[in-house]
N, C-alpha and C positions, 0 to 999 in steps of 0.2 A: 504494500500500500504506500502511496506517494502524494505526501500533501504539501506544497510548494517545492522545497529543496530537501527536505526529510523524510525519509523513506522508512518504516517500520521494518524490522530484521525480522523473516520468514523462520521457524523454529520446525525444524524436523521432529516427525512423530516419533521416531526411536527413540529422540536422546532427551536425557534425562534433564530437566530445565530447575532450575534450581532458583533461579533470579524471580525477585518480586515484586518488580518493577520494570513496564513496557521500557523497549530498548528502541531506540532510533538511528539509524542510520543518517549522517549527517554529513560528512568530508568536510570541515571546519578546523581552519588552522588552529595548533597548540603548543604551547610550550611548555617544560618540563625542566624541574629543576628536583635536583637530589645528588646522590651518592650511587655511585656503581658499584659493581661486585668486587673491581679491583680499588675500592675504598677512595676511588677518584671522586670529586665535586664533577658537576658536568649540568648543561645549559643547553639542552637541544629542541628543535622544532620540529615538528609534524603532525602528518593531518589525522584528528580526530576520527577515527573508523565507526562506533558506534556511541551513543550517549543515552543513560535511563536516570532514575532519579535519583538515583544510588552509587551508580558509578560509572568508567569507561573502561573502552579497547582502541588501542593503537599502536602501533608499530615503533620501534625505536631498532638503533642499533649496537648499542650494543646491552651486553648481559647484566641484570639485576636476580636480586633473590627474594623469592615470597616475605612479604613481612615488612619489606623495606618503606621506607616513606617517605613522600616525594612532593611537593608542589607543582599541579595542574592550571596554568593558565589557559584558558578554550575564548578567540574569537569568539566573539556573537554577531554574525553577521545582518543582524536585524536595524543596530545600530554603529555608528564609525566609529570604530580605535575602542571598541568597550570591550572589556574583558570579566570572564567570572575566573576568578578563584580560588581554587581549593587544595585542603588538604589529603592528601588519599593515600592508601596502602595498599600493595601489590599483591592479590590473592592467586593469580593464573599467569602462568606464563608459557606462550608457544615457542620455541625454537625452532624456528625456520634457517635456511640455507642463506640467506643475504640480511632477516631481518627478522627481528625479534618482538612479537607478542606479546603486550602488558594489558593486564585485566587488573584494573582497579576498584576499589571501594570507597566513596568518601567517607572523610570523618564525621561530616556534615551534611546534614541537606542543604542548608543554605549556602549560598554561595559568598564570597565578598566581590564587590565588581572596583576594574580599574579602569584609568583611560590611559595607554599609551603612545 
C-alpha cells in the first residue's frame, strides 16, 4: 500500500512478526551517530529503509553489536532542514556482503526535532 511517498512493508505469512507497531517504508535521508564494534566514534549517512512507531531499518556499513546505542537523526521531508531525533538501541542485525542491516528500537516514542 502507497500513500504519497510511504509505502507500508508487505509481511509474509510464514514469518513470524513480532513488531507492534505498522512499519512504513519510506527512503528518507538519516544520520547516525555512535560507537562501532571496533570501539571507533563514527558519523554516517543513509537512507532510512523502513520506519514504525517504535523503531527503524537501514543499512550502514560497517559492523555494530546488539545492544549498542546510537543517535538516529531521520529527515522529515514534509518540512525543510527539520529533523526528528532519537535515541535507539540495536536489536537485529543482517550481514550482508557490501552492507550491513540495523534494526533498531527507540528509547522513546517521542521524538526531539532539529533544524539543520
Amino acid at each position: 500500500m502507497c500513500v504519497g511517498n510511504i509505502t507500508t512493508v508487505n509481511r509474509g505469512v510464514n514469518v513470524l512478526e513480532r513488531r507492534r507497531a505498522r512499519r512504513f517504508r519510506v527512503g528518507w535521508d538519516i544520520n547516525v551517530k555512535g560507537t562501532d564494534d571496533a570501539g571507533l566514534n563514527f558519523d554516517e549517512a543513509g537512507v532510512l529503509e523502513n520506519l514504525s512507531s517504535t523503531g527503524v531499518f537501514f543499512y550502514l556499513t560497517r559492523p555494530l553489536r546488539i545492544g549498542a546505542k546510537l543517535e538516529v537523526s531521520i529527515k522529515v521531508p514534509f518540512r525543510r532542514e527539520n529533523w526528528m531525533k532519537y535515541s535507539a538501541e540495536v536489536v537485529r542485525i543482517e550481514n550482508g556482503a557490501i552492507r550491513i542491516g540495523i534494526a533498531m528500537k527507540f528509547d522513546t516514542v517521542r521524538p526531539s526535532f532539529s533544524v539543520k
